[in-house]
C-alpha positions as CSV (number, residue, x, y, z in Angstrom):
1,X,0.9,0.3,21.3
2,X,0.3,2.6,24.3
3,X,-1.6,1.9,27.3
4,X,-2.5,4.6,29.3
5,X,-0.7,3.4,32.8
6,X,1.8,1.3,31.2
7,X,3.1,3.5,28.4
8,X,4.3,3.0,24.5
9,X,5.5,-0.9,24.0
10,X,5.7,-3.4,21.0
11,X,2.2,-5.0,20.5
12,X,1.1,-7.7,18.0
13,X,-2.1,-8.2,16.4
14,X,-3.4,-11.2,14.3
15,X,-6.8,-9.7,13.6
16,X,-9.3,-10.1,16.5
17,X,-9.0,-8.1,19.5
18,X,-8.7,-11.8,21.8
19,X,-5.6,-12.2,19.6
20,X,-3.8,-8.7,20.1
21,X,-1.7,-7.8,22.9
22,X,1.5,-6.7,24.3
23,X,4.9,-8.6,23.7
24,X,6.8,-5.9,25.9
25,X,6.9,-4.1,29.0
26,X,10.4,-2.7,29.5
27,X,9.5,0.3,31.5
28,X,7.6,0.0,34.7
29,X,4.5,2.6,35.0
30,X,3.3,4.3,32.2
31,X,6.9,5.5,30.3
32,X,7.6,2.3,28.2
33,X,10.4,1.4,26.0
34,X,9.1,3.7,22.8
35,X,9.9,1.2,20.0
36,X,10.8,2.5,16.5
37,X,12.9,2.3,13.4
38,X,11.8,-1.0,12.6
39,X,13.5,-3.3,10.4
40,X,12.7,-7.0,9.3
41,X,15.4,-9.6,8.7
42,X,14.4,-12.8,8.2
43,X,10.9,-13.3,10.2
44,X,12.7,-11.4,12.7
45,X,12.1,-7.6,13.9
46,X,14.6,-5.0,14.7
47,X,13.6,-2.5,16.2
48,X,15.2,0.7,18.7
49,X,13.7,0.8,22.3
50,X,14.7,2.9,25.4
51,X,14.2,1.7,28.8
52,X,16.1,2.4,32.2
53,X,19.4,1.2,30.6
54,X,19.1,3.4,27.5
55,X,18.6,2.9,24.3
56,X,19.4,0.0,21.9
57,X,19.1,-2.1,19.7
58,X,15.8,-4.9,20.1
59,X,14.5,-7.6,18.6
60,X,11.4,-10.0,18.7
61,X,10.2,-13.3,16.7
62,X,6.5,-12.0,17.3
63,X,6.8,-13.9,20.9
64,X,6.5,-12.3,24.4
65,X,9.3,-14.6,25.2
66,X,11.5,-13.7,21.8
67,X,11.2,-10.3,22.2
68,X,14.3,-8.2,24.1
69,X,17.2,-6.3,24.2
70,X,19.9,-7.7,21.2
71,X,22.9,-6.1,23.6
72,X,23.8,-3.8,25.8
73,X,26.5,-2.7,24.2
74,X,26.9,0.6,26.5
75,X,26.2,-0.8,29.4
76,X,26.7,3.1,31.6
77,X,24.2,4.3,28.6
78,X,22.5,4.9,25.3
79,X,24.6,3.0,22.9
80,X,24.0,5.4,20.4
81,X,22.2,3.5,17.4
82,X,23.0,5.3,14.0
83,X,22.7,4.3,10.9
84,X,20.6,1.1,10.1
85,X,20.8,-1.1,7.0
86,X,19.5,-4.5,5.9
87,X,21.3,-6.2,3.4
88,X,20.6,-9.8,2.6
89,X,19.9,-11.4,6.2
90,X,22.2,-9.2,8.2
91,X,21.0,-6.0,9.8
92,X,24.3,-3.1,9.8
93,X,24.6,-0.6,12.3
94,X,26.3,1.5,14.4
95,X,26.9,2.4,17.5
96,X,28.6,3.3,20.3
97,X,30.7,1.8,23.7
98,X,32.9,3.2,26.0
99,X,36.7,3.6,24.7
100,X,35.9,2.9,21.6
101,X,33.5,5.2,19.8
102,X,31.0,4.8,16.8
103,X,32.0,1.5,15.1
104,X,30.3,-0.9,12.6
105,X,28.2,-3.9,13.8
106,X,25.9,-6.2,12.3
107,X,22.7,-8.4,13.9
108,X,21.6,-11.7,11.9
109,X,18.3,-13.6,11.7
110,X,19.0,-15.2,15.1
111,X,18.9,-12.0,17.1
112,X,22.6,-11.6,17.4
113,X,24.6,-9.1,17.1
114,X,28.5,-8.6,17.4
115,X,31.1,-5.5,16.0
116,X,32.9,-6.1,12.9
117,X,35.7,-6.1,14.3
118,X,38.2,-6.2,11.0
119,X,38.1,-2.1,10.6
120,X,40.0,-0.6,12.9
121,X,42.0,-2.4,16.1
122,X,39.9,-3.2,19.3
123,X,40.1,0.4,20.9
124,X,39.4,2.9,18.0
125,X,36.7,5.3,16.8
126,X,36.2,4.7,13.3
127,X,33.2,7.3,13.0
128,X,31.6,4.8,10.5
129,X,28.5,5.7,8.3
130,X,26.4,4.4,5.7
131,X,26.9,5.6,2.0
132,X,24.3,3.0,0.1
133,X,24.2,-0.3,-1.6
134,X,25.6,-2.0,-4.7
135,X,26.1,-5.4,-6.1
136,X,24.5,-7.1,-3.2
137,X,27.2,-4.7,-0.5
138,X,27.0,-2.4,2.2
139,X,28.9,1.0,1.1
140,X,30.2,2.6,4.1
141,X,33.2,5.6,5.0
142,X,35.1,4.8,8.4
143,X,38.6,5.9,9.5
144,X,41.5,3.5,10.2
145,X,45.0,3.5,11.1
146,X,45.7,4.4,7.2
147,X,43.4,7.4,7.0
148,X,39.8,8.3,5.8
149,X,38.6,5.1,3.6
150,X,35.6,3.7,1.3
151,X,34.5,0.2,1.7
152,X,32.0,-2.1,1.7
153,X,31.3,-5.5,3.3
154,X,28.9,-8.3,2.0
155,X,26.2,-10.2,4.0
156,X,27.9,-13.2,4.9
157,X,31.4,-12.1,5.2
158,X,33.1,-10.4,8.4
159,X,35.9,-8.3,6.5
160,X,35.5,-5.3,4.8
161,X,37.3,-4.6,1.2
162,X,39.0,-1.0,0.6
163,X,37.0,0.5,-2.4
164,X,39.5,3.4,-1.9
165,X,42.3,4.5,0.4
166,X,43.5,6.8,2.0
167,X,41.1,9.1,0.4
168,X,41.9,12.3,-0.9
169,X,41.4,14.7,2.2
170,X,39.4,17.8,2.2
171,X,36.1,16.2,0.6
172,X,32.6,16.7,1.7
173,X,30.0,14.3,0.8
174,X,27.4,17.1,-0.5
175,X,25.0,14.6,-2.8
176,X,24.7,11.2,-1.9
177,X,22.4,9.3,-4.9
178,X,21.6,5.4,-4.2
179,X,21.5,4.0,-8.2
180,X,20.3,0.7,-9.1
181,X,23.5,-0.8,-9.2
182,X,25.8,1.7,-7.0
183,X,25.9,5.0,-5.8
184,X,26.7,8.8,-6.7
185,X,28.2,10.8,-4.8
186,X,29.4,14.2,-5.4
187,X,31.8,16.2,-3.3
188,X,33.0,19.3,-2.4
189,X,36.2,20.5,-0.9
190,X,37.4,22.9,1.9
191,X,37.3,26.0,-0.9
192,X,33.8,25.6,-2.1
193,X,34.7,23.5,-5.6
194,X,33.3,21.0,-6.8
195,X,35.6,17.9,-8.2
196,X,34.0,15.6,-10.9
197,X,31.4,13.1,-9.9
198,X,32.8,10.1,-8.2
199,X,30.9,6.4,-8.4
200,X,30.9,3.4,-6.5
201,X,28.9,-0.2,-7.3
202,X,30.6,-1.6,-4.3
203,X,33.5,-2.8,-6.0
204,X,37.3,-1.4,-6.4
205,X,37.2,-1.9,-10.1
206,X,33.4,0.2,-10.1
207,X,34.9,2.9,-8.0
208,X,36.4,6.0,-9.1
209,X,35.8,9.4,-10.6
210,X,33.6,9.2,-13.6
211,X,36.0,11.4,-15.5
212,X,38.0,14.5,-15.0
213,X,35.0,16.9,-15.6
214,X,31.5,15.1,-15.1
215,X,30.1,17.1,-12.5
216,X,26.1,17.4,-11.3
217,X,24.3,20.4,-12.0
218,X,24.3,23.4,-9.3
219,X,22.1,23.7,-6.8
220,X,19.6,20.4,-5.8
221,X,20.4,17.8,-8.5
222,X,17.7,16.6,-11.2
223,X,17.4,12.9,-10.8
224,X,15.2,10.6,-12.1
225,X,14.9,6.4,-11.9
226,X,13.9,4.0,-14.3
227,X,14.4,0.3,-13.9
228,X,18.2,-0.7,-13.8
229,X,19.0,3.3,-14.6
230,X,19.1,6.2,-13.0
231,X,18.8,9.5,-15.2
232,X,20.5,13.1,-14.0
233,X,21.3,16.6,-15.4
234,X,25.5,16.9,-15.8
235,X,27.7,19.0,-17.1
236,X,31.8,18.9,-18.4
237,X,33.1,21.2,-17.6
238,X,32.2,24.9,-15.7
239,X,29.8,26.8,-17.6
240,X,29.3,24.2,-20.3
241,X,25.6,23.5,-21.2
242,X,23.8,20.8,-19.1
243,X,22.8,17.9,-20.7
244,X,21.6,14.5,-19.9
245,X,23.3,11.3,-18.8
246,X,22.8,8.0,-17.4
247,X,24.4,5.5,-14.4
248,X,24.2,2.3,-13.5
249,X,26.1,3.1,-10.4
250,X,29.2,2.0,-11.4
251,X,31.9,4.6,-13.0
252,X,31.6,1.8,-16.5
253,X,27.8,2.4,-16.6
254,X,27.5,6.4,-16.8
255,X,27.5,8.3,-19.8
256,X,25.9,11.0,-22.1
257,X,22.1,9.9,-22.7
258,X,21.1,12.7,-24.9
259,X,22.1,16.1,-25.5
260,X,19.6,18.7,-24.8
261,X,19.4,22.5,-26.4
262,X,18.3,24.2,-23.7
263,X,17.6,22.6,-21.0
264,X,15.9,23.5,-17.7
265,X,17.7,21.5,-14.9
266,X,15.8,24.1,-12.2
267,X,12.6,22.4,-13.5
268,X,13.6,18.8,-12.9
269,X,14.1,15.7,-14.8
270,X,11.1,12.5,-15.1
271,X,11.6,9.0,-16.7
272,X,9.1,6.6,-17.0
273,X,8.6,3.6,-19.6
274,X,12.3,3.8,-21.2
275,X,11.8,7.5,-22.1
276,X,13.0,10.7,-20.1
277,X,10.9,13.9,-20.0
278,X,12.2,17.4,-19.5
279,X,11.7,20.7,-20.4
280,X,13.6,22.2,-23.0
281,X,13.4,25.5,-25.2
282,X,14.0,29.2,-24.5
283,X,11.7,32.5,-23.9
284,X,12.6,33.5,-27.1
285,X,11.5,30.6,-29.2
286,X,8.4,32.7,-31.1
287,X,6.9,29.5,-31.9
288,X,6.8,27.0,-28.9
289,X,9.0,28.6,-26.5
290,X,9.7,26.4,-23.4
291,X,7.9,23.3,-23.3
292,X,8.2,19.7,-22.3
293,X,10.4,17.3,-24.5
294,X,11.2,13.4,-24.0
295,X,14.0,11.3,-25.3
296,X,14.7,7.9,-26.1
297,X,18.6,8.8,-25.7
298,X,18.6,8.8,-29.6
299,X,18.5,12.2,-31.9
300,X,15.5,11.1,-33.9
301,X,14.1,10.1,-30.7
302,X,14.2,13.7,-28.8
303,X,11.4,15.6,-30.0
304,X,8.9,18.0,-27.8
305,X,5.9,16.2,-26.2
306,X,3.4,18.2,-25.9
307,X,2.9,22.4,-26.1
308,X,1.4,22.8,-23.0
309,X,1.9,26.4,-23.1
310,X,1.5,27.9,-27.1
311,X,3.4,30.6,-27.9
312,X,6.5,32.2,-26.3
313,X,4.6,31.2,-22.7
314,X,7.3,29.1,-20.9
315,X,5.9,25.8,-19.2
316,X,7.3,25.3,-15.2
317,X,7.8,22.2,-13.2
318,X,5.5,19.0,-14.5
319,X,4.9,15.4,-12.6
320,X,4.9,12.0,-14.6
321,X,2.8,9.6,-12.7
322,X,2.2,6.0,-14.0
C-alpha cells in the first residue's frame, strides 16, 4: 500500500475499510520499504523490502508485530536477494555477505532463516543459482572446492546430494525447461555446439545425458505440457528430421512420442487431453498442403485434424485453449 507522506509498505485487508491498514513502516517520511517478490510458506509471507539498511529478505504472520526483517545478513548493505524458491515448507534463496559471496540459504515457517552451510567451507563464493524442481527437490548449480557441480537439497534436510561432479567445463546453460517430474536443460559450449540434451529429476540415478545425440530443435524450443508429461520437438542427430518426444524429467522417462513427416517446429507444438497438435505437411502437397495434425503417440493415431487452409495454402502458428 502507498500513503502519500509515508510511502509504499506492506498493508492487510480483511474486507472493510475499519479492518485494513498498515503492518509496516520501515522508512521514515514518505520513501517506505517497497515490498515485493512475495512468497507464502506456511501461513507465513516472504517477501523483499528495502529500507535504510538495504534490502532483504522480510517476513510477516499478517501481524504489525510479526512482520520484520528475517536477517540482516549484509549488515554494510543490500544482501543481494537472488533467486527465490519454495519447496515444501522451506523458502531457498540466495544471497550475499561480506567475504563470502552469493551462497545458498533457506527461511522456514517460523520466520527463520540460516545459510546452508554444507556446500562450500565457511568463507567461499559458491555463485549458487536455481535450475528447477523434481521429485519433491530443489535443483541448483554452485561451485565448491571440487569444481562446477549439480545438486539438489530436500525440504527438511541441511545437506545437499551431488547429482553430478565436477561437471564437464565449457557448458552454458542456453534452455532451462521445468518438467513435471525434473528438468531439461540443454547446453552449449565455448565453440557454439550443442551437446545432447541432459536431464535431471533431482536424483543421481535421473541425471545424465538423455543419449549421445538427442538434442532440442534450433532456435526457441517447441514445448508443450500435459499432465505428468511434457511434449518437445527433437532431433538425433545434425540435420536429421525433427520429430516428437516426450519427458518425464528424468533421463528414464524421455523418448520418441511419434514421428512426424514434415514437421514445422518454427510453428510450435500444443497438447491438451492426451493428444499433441502440430503442424505437419509441405508446400507442395497439391492436396492439403501444410495443415494441423494431432497424435496419440501411435501411427494409427497421427492423422491431420482439420484443413484449415484447402489446397496447397500452408496453415501458420495455431493456439489450443481448453
Amino acid at each position: 500500500a502507498t500513503a502519500g507522506t509515508r510511502g509504499s509498505d506492506l498493508g492487510r485487508t480483511d474486507g472493510p475499510a475499519t479492518a485494513t491498514y498498515r503492518l509496516t513502516d520501515g522508512v521514515a517520511g514518505a520513501v517506505g520499504i517497497h515490498p515485493g517478490y512475495f512468497h507464502v510458506v506456511g501461513s507465513r509471507l516472504y517477501f523483499l523490502a528495502t529500507d535504510a539498511e538495504g534490502e532483504d529478505l522480510w517476513t510477516s504472520d499478517g501481524t504489525v508485530a510479526g512482520s520484520r526483517r528475517v536477517a540482516n545478513i549484509n549488515p554494510t548493505t543490500s544482501s543481494h536477494i537472488g533467486y527465490m524458491q519454495v519447496l515444501g515448507n522451506v523458502l531457498y534463496f540466495t544471497a550475499g555477505i561480506p567475504d563470502v559471496g552469493g551462497e545458498l540459504w533457506r527461511a522456514n515457517a517460523a520466520g527463520e532463516a540460516a545459510r546452508v552451510t554444507s556446500i562450500v567451507p565457511a568463507v567461499s563464493n559458491s555463485g549458487a543459482g536455481f535450475v528447477g524442481v523434481g521429485n519433491d527437490r530443489l535443483i541448483f548449480y554452485a561451485t565448491t572446492s571440487s569444481g562446477f557441480g549439480l545438486f539438489s537439497i530436500t525440504a527438511t534436510s541441511n545437506t545437499p546430494v551431488v547429482l553430478e561432479q565436477p561437471f564437464p567445463t565449457g557448458l552454458e546453460m542456453v534452455y532451462v525447461v521445468q518438467a513435471p517430474g525434473g528438468v531439461m536443460i540443454q547446453f552449449r559450449d565455448e565453440g557454439g555446439n550443442v551437446p545432447p540434451l541432459y536431464m535431471t529429476d533431482g536424483t543421481p540415478a535421473g541425471t545424465g545425458f538423455v543419449n549421445s545425440e538427442l538434442r532440442l530443435t534450433y532456435g526457441e524450443p517447441a514445448i508443450a505440457r500435459d499432465g505428468n508429461w511434457v511434449y518437445f520437438y527433437g532431433q538425433e542427430g545434425f540435420g536429421t528430421p525433427a520429430n516428437i518426444y516426450r519427458s518425464g524429467g528424468s533421463v528414464a522417462t524421455t523418448s520418441l512420442y511419434a514421428t512426424i513427416d514434415n514437421p514445422a517446429p518454427e510453428l510450435g507444438i500444443e497438447a491438451l487431453g492426451g493428444r499433441v497438435y502440430f503442424m505437419n505437411g509441405r508446400f507442395n502437397d497439391p492436396v492439403h498442403g501444410r495443415e494441423l495434425w494431432s497424435t496419440d503417440g501411435t501411427p494409427l493415431g497421427t492423422q491431420m485434424f482439420a484443413d484449415l487452409a484447402p489446397g496447397t495454402l500452408l496453415a501458420g502458428r495455431f493456439t489450443i485453449e481448453g
